[in-house]
MARLO-768565 format. One record per residue (C-alpha): residue number from 1; residue in three letters; x, y, z. Coordinates in Angstrom, 2 decimals, always signed. Example, Ala and Ser with C-alpha at 12.3 -4.5 7.8 and 13.67 -1.06 7.14 Angstrom:
REC, 1, ALA, +12.30, -4.50, +7.80
REC, 2, SER, +13.67, -1.06, +7.14
//
This chain:
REC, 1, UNK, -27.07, -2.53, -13.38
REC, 2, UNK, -23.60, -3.69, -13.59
REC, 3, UNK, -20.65, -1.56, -11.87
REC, 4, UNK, -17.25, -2.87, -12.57
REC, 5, UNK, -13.92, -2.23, -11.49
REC, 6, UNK, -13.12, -0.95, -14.72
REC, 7, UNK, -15.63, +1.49, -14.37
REC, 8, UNK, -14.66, +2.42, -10.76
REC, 9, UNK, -10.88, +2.89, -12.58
REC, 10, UNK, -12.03, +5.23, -14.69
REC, 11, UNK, -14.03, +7.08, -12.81
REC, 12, UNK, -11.21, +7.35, -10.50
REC, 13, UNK, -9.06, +9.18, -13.11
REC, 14, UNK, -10.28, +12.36, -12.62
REC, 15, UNK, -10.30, +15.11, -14.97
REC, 16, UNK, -8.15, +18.08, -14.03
REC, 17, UNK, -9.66, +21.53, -15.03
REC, 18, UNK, -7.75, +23.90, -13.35
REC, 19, UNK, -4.25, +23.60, -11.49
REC, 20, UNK, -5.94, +23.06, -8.12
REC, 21, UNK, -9.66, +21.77, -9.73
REC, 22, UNK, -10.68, +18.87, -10.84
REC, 23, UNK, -14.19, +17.21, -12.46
REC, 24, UNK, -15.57, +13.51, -11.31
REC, 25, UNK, -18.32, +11.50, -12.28
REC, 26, UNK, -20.76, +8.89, -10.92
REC, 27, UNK, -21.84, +5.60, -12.48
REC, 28, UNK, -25.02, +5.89, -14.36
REC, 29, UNK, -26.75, +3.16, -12.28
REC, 30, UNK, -29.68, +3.85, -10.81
REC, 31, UNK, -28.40, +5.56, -8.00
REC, 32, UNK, -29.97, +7.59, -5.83
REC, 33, UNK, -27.67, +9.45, -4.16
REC, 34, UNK, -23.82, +9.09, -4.70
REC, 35, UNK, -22.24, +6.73, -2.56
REC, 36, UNK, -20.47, +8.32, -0.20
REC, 37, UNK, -17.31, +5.90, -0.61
REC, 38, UNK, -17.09, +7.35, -4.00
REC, 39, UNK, -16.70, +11.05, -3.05
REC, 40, UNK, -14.65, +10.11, -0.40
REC, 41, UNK, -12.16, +8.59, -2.70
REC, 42, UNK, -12.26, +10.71, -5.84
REC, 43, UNK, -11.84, +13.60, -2.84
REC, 44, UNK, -8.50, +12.07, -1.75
REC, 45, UNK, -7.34, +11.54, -5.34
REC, 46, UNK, -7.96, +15.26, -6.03
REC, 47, UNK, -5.83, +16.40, -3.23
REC, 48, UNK, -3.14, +13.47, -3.77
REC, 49, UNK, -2.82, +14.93, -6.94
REC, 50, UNK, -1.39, +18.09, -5.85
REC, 51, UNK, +0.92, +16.34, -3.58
REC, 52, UNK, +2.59, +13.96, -6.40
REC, 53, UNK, +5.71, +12.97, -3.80
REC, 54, UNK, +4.21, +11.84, -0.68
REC, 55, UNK, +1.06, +9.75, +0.07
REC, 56, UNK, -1.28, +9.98, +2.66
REC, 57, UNK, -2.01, +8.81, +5.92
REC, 58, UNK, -4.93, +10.25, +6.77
REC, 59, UNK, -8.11, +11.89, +5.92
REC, 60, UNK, -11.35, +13.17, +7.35
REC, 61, UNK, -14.21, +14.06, +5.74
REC, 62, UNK, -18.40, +15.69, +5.93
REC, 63, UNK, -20.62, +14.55, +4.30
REC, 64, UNK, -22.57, +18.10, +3.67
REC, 65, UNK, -25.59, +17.31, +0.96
REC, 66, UNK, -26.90, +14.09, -0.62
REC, 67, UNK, -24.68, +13.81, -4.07
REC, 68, UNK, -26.75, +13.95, -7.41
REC, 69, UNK, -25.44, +10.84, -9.86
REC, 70, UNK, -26.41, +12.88, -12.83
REC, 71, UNK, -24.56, +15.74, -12.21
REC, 72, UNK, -20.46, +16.19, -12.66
REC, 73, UNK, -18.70, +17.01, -9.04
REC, 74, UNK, -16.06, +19.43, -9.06
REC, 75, UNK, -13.52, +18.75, -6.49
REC, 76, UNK, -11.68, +22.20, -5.24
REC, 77, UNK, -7.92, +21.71, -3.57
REC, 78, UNK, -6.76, +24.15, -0.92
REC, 79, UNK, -2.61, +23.87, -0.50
REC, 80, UNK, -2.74, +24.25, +3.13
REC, 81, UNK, +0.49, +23.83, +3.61
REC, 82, UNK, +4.05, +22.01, +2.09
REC, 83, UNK, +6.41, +20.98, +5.22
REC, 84, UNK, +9.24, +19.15, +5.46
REC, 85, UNK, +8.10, +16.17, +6.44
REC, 86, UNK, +3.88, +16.72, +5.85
REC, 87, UNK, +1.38, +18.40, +3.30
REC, 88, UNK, -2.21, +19.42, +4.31
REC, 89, UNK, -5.09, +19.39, +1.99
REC, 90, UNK, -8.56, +20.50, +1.94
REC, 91, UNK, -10.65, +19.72, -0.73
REC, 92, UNK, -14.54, +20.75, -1.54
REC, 93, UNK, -16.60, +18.65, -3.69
REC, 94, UNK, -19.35, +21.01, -5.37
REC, 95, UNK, -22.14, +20.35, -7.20
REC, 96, UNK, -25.09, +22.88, -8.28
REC, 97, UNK, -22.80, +25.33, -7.00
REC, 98, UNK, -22.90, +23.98, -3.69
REC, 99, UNK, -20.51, +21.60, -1.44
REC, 100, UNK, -21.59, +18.34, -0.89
REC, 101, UNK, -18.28, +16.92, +1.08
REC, 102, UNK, -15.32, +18.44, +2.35
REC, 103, UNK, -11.91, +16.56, +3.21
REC, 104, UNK, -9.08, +17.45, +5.00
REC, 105, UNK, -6.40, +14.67, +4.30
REC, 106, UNK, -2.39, +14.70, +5.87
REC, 107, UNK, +0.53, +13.62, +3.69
REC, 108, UNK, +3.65, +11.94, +4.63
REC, 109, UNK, +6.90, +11.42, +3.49
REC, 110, UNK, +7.38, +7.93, +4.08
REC, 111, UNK, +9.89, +7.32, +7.14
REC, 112, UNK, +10.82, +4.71, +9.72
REC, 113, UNK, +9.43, +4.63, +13.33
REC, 114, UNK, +8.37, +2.75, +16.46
REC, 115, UNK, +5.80, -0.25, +15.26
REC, 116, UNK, +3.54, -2.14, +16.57
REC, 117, UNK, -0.54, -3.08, +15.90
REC, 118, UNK, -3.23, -5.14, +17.64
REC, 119, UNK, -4.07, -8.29, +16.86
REC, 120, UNK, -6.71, -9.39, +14.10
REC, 121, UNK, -9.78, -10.84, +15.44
REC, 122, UNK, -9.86, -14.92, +14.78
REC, 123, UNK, -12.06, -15.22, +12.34
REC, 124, UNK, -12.67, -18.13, +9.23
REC, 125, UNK, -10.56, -17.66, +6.51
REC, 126, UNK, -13.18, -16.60, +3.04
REC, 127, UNK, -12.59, -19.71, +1.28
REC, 128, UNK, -14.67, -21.36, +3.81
REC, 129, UNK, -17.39, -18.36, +3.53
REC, 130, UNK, -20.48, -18.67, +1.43
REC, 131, UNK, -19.11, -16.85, -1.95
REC, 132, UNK, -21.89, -14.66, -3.66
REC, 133, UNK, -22.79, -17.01, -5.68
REC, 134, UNK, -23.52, -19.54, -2.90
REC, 135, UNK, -25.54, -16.60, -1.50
REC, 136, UNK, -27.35, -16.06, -4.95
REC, 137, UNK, -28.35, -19.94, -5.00
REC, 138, UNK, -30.19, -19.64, -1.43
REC, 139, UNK, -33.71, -19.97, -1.01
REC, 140, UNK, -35.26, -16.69, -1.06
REC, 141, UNK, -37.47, -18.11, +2.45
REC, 142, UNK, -33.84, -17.92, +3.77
REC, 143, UNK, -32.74, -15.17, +2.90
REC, 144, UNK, -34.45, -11.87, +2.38
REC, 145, UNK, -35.17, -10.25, -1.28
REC, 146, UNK, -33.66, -7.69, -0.29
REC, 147, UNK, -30.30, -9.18, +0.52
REC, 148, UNK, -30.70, -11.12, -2.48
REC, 149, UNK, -30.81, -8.10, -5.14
REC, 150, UNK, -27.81, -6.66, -3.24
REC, 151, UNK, -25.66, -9.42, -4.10
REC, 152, UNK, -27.09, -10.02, -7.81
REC, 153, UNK, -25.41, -7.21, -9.32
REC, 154, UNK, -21.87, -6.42, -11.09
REC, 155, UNK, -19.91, -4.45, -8.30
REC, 156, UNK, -16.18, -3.41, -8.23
REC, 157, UNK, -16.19, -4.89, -4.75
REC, 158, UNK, -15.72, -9.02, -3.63
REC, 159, UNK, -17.77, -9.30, -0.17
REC, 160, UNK, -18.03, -12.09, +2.38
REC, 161, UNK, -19.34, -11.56, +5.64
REC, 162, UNK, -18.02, -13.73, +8.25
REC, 163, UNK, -21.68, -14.18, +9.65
REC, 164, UNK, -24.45, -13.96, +7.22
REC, 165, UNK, -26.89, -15.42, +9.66
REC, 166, UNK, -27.38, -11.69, +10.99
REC, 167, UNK, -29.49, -11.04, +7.99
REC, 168, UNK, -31.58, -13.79, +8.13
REC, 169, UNK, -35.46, -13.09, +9.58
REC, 170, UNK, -35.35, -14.57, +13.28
REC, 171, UNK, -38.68, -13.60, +14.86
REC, 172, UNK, -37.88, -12.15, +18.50
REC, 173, UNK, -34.04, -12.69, +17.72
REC, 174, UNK, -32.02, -12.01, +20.76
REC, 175, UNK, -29.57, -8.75, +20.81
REC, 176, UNK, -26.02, -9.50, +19.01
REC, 177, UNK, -23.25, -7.95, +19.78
REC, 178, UNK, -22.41, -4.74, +18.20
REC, 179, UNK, -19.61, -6.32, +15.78
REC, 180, UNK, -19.23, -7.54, +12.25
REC, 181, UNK, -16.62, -8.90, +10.27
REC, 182, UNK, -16.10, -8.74, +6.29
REC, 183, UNK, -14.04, -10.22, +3.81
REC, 184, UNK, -13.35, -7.51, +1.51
REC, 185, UNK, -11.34, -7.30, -1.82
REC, 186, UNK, -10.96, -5.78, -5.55
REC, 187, UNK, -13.76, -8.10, -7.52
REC, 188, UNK, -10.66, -8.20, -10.28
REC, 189, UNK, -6.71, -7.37, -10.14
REC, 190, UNK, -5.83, -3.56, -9.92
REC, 191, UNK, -2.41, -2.03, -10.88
REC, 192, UNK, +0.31, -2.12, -9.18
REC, 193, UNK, +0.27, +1.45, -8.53
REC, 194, UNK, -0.28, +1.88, -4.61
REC, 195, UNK, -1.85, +5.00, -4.94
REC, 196, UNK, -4.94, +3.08, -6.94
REC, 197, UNK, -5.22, +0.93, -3.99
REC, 198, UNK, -5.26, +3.65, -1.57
REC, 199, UNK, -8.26, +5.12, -3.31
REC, 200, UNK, -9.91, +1.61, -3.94
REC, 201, UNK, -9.59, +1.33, -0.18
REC, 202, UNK, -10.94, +4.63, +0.72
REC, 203, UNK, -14.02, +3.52, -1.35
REC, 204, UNK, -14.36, +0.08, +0.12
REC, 205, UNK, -14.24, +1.72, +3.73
REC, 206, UNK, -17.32, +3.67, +3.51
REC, 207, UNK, -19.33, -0.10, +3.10
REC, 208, UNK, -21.29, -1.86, +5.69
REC, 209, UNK, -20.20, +0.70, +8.46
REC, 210, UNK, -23.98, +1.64, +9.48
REC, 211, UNK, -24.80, -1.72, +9.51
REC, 212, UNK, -22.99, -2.52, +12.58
REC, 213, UNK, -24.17, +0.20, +14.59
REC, 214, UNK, -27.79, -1.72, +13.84
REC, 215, UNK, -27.13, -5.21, +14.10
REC, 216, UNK, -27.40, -4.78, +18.20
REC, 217, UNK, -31.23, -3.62, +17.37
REC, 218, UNK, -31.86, -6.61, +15.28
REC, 219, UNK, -31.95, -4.17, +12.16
REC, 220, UNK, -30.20, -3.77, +8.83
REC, 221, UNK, -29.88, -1.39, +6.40
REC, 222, UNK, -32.72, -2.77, +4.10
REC, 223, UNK, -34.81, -1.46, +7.06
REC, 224, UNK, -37.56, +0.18, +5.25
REC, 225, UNK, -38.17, +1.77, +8.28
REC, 226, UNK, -34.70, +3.40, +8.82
REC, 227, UNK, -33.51, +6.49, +7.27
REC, 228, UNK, -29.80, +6.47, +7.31
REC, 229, UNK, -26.86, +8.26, +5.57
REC, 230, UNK, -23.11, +8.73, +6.64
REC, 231, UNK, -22.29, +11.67, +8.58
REC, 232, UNK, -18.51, +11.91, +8.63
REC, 233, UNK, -16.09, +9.93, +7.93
REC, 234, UNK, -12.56, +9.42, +9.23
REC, 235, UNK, -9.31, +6.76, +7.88
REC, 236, UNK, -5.56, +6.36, +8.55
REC, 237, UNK, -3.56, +4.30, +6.76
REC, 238, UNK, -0.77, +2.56, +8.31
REC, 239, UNK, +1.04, -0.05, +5.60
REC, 240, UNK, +1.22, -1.53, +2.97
REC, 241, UNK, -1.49, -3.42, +1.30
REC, 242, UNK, -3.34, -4.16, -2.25
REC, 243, UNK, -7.26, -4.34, -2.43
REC, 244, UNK, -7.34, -6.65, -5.01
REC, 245, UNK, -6.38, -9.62, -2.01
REC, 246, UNK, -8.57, -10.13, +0.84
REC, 247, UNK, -9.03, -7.62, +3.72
REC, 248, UNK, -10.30, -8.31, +6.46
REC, 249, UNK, -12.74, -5.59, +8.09
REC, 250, UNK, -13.26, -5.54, +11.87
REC, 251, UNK, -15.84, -3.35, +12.77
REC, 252, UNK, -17.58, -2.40, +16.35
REC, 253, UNK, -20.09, +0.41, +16.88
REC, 254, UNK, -19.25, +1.39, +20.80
REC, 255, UNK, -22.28, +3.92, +20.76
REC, 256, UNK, -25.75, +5.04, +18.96
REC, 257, UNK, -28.07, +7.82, +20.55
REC, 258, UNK, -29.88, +10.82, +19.40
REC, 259, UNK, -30.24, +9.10, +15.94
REC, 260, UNK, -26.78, +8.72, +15.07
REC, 261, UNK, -24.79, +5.65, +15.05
REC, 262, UNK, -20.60, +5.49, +15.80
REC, 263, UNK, -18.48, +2.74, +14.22
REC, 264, UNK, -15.20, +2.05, +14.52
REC, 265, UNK, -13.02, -0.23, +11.97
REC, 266, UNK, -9.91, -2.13, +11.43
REC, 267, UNK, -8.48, -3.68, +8.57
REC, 268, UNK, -6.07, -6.39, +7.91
REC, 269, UNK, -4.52, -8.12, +5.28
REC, 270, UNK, -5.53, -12.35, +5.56
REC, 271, UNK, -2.14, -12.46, +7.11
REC, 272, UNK, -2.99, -10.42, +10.08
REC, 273, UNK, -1.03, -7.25, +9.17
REC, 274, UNK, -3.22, -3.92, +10.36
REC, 275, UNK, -3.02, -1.55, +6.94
REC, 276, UNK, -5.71, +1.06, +7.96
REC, 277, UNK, -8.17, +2.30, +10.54
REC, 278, UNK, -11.68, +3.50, +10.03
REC, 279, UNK, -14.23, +5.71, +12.37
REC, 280, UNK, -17.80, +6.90, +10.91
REC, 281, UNK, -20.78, +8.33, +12.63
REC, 282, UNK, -23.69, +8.15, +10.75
REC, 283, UNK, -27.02, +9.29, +10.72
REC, 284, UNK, -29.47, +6.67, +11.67
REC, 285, UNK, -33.31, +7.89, +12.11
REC, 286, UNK, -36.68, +5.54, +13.01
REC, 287, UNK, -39.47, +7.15, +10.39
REC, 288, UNK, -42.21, +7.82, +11.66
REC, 289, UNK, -45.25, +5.73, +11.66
//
């Protein structure tokens, strides 16, 4: 079923219930589980909107239960604390009167400082990437069903990976690197309001993480034989940016053992400028038999 950003928007636009509570909702399409990109960023608009004069810079969040897509979340804000120059948040999403996620996220005022970034990878630019519906149009020999369905579908989200040869079936396929590059944007313009991008970024950052942590085994996510869920989830954000123009996401998973997968992430603006960082450990788990 279709998922637009228009729906992502308003589902975004949280209800507030209370002066430090606030109600979300999920899509009503066919998920699941909630994706965890979702809680994480209705988690950070909950506690952004208790701190209406500074934005954030980072947050870090557990994933605690599996979140039910019927079911409203209610999103709890602690006031930690109100310096001069930084706020602290925690904030408990709930659901059947039990939390699901928890977030701690840092505010800012903004203020200059020292600068500098590394370098983003050379990689093509998208316009020379297969679009999704070059991706649609492949032969489904070359590309698994799987795959296929994934990118057939209405989603807030624009992808284009950088190499989509990873997911084709290569019998005895030698080890690849662990490291993937995305194109990434907004499927439609947002608002100007940089606060809406934040939160459309902390729900893009959640995608495709656990995926590099198994493209060194020659797996992917539509593994049937994989059980796999995000763990915890950590992101900074550095500059200035919009989601609705491409973003470029760097990823490299230094580590999996004892069935859970690390990745780390960077992403850039198409004009090389690094606007956040990502690290996730998730849980990844060969099923038995």
């Amino acid at each position: 079923m279709a998922f637009s950003v228009t729906d992502l928007l308003a589902i975004l636009e949280l209800e507030q219930i209370e002066e430090n509570i606030f109600r979300g909702r999920s899509p009503q399409i066919g998920w699941q589980r909630i994706f965890g990109g979702l809680v994480i960023a209705q988690a950070m608009v909950a506690a952004a909107r208790t701190v209406p004069d500074r934005p954030p810079h980072s947050l870090h969040g557990y994933f605690i239960l599996p979140g039910d897509p019927a079911a409203p979340i209610i999103f709890e804000v602690d006031r930690l604390r109100d310096g001069k120059s930084f706020s602290t948040r925690q904030c408990v999403a709930i659901q059947h009167g039990r939390p699901i996620f928890s977030l701690s996220a840092s505010f800012q005022v903004e203020e200059p400082g020292l600068d500098h970034q590394i370098e983003m990878p050379d990689v093509p630019p998208p316009e020379s990437l297969p679009s999704e519906a070059d991706i649609m149009a492949l032969n489904p020999s070359t590309l698994p069903e799987g795959i296929k369905r994934y990118f057939d579908r209405e989603r807030p989200v624009e992808l284009r990976p950088v190499d989509l040869s990873r997911y084709l079936p290569v019998a005895d396929a030698e080890p690849r690197s662990p490291k993937q590059h995305i194109w990434m944007r907004a499927s439609h313009p947002l608002p100007d309001d940089p606060s809406i991008h934040r939160a459309f970024l902390a729900y893009l950052s959640d995608m495709t993480l656990l995926d590099t942590s198994l493209v060194v085994h020659n797996r992917s996510l539509f593994d049937g034989g994989l059980q796999v869920a995000s763990l915890d989830h950590s992101l900074w954000f550095h500059r200035a940016f919009r989601a609705d123009q491409w973003l470029l996401y760097a990823q490299d998973s230094p580590s999996s053992s004892g069935a859970r997968g690390l990745t780390r992430g960077l992403i850039y603006t198409r004009e090389g400028t690094l606007v956040a960082s990502v690290a996730q450990e998730g849980l990844i788990r060969v099923r038995a038999g």
